[in-house]
C-alpha angles and dihedrals in degrees: 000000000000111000125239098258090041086057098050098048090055086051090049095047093051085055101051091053090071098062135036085206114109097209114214094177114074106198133172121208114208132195112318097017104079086108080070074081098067088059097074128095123244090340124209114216128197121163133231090239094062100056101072110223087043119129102225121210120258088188111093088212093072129058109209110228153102121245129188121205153134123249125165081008090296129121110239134183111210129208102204095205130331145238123260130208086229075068089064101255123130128241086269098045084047093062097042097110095048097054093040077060092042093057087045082076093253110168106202128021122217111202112192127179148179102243136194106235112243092161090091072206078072135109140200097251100026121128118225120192109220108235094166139359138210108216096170093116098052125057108266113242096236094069109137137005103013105236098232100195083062107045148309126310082241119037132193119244112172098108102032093144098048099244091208091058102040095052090040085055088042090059098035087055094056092044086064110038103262105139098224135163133197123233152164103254111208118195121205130195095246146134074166119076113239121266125250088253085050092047094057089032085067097032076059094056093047099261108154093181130014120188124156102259141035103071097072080058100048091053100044091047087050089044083065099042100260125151109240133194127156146164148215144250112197109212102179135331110289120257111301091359090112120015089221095060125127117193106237133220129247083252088055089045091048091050095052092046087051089056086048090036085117090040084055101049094045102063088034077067090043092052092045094047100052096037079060095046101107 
């Protein structure tokens, strides 16, 4: 039986045969951002389905594919969407994709979502920089054998979402008109939203957005060493926050990401170009 580096060195090989671009941007697109695609310049597509090994979406809100590309004269490689554990994948299925990108040389990874708001401050529509997460309430992605030739059997992870770049991006933001916010991001299992008991149970452990993917990522890409930085789009309050609230659906949520598609991209250049400031 293949190991499990073996077998993403051969994913990442057949990867890196599609394209002569060398990335050095990871960046994973969520629900509703998938148009931040369109951006690129002569984009390379290869789907989940044809690299064997590759955990492929259920979800019809996310492709399933690597793209390669250049935007704001930098080399990206795009996750169109992502896999979820509420999918059925486990922790380390979850993080596939990120690792195959690790091993492509990437120097720095972007996470964006779609989050339920638990900050009753937040808006539907607001954008919320992650600056921590919490991850208790999902398996973490390092379970088993540790995977030397990736990181430590203990890693650090005091500092997961690099604290020097988010708050350089935060300001930077400001600077240029972008209404963000900064925030604690808190994934749960799902595909069930969380309860009302759940939603002040988080709001409790100073959770600002939950959502049901994002953390896994962030661990594995700080397992190898990776910078991270990501950011929020909060899509409605999270269950109980506000009486009034309705739970919307991915269409709602697409619809949403499409009217901050230029916000978007534009912190998605402010993050790249300061994971790349030396």
């Amino acid at each position: 039986m293949e190991s499990t580096i073996l077998s993403l060195n051969r994913m990442a090989e057949q990867v890196r045969k599609i394209s002569n671009y060398s990335p050095s941007i990871g960046l994973v697109l969520g629900t509703g951002f998938s148009n931040f695609v369109s951006r690129l310049e002569n984009p390379k597509f290869i789907s989940f389905k044809n690299i064997p090994g590759m955990p492929v979406t259920t979800n019809p809100a996310h492709k399933g594919e690597f793209v390669i590309g250049r935007y704001a004269g930098i080399t990206f490689i795009v996750s169109n969407g992502r896999v979820h554990n509420y999918e059925g994948y486990t922790s380390s299925e979850v993080v596939t994709p990120i690792r195959v990108m690790g091993l492509l040389g990437i120097r720095g990874l972007i996470l964006t979502n779609a989050a339920g708001a638990l900050n009753p401050k937040y808006r539907a529509g607001d954008l919320m920089i992650i600056e921590d997460y919490i991850s208790s309430f999902v398996p973490s992605p390092l379970i088993g054998e540790n995977i030397d030739e990736l990181g430590t059997r203990f890693p650090d992870m005091s500092n997961v979402f690099d604290k020097e770049v988010t708050n350089s991006v935060y300001e930077k933001a400001i600077e240029k008109g972008i209404a963000v916010k900064k925030g604690v991001y808190i994934q749960f299992r799902g595909p069930q939203y969380e309860s009302r008991a759940e939603s002040r149970f988080a709001r409790m452990l100073g959770a600002d957005s939950v959502g049901m993917s994002t953390t896994t990522e962030a661990i594995a890409a700080a397992h190898m060493g990776l910078k991270v930085c990501g950011f929020s789009l909060v899509s409605n309050s999270a269950t109980g926050v506000k009486e009034s609230d309705v739970v919307i659906s991915d269409d709602d949520v697409i619809k949403m990401a499409i009217a901050k598609e230029d916000d978007c991209a534009r912190l998605i250049e402010l993050f790249a170009k300061e994971l790349l400031h030396d």
